[in-house]
N, C-alpha and C positions, 0 to 999 in steps of 0.2 A: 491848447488842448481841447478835444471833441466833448461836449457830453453825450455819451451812446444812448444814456436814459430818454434825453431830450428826442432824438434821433429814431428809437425806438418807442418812445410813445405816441409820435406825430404817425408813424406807421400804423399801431393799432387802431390812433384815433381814425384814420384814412379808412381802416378797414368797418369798423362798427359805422360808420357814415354813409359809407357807399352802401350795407346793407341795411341801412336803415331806410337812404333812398327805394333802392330798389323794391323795396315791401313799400314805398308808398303813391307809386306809378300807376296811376288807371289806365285801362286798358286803350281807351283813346288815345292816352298820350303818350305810351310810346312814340307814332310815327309823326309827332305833333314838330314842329320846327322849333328850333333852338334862337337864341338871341343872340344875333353876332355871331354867326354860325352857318355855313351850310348843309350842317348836319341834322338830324332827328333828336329829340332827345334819346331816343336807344342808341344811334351811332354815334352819338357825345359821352352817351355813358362808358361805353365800349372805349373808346379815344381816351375816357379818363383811367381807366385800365391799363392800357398802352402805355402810358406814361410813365407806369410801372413796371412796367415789362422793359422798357428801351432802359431803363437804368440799368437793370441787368447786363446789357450791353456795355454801357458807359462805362461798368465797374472795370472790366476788364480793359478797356480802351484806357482809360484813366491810370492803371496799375501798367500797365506798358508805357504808355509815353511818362507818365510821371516819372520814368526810370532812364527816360532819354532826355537829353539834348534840349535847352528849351527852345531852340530853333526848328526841331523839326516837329512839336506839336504843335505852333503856330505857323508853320508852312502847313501843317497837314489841316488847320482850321483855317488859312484863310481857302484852301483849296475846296473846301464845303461850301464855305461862303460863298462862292462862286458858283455851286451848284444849288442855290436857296428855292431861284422858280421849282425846278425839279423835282428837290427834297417840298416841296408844300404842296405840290400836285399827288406825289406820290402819300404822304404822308392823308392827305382828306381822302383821295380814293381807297385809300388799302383801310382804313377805318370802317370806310362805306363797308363795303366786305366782308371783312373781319366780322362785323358786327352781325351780318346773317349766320356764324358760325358760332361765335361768343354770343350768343342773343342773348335775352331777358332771361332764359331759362340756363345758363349757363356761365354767363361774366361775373357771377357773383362766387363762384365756383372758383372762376379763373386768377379773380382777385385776391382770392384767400390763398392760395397757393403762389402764386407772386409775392405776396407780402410775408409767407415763410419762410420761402427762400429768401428775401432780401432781410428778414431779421438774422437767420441762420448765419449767413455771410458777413454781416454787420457785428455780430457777436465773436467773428475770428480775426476780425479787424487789429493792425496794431495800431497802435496810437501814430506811428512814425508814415505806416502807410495810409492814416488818414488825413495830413499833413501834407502828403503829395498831390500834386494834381498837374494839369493840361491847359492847354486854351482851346478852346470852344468855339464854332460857328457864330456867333452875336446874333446874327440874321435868323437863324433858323428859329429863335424863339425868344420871346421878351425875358425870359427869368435864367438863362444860359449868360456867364459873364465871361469877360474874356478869358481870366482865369479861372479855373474851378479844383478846390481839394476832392477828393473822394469824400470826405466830410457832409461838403456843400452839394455833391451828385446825388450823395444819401439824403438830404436836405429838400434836391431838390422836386420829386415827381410828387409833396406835398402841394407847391405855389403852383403846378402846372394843375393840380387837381381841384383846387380852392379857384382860382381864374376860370376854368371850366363850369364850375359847380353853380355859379352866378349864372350864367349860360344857360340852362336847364329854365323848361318853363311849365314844370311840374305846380299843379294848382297847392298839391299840400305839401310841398316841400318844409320838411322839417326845418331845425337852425342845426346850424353846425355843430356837429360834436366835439367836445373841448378834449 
């Protein structure tokens, strides 16, 4: 069984974080390079947004195949895996982008509304449909495991946001929000 609490407070904490970041970004460093990154810190911040945004996606992906056949969501994830160069070019360009749209003056915006919606959703959750899940691309991202509950989807654009966050090379980067 889930704990939703758990679930829902790694969300708020996601949220009180990221705007704690973003109020402590001078104005140099926005377009300053990231660590282990081709990104900016603006277009890593944006990307760590994203990652909330694409669970939205997954919930639905996950509540359909968790309801098929466990053969055809791991056909349908090695069939991704296959596509990993693609999905990683598309995924740093469309960032790159995104992020002149989402800028400093708006992702923080964007964030809060993402993480409504995905508390809102989270809260109509059953227990049985957080239980189900799919298999997953592996390739596409270090913290994607072969199998994933809805649970662990909800789980997961925390470790993609924390992995990124190390990344930022913000001078007064605060400590992480607990």
């Amino acid at each position: 069984m889930t704990d939703r609490a758990v679930l829902s407070n790694d969300l708020e904490s996601a949220r009180r974080d990221f705007h704690s970041l973003l109020n402590c970004v001078s104005a140099d460093e926005w377009r300053k390079p990231t660590t282990g990154t081709r990104w900016t810190n603006e277009e890593l911040l944006f990307h760590m947004v994203f990652g909330y945004l694409v669970v939205q996606r997954l919930l639905v992906l996950v509540k359909l195949f968790g309801k098929l056949p466990d053969p055809v969501s791991r056909g349908y994830a090695w069939l991704l895996n296959a596509t990993t160069p693609v999905f990683h070019h598309v995924n740093y360009v469309g960032s790159r982008f995104a992020s002149r749209v989402f800028n400093r003056k708006r992702m923080g915006a964007k964030m809060d509304r993402v993480i409504d919606s995905l508390q809102r959703s989270l809260a109509k959750e059953t227990d049985a449909a957080l239980d189900r899940g799919m298999h997953f691309p592996t390739r596409w991202d270090p913290y994607f495991r072969d199998y994933m509950t809805l649970a662990q989807v909800y789980a997961y654009p925390g470790q993609h946001y924390a992995h990124h966050r190390r990344q930022l090379t913000l001078v007064k980067i605060p400590p992480e929000s607990a």
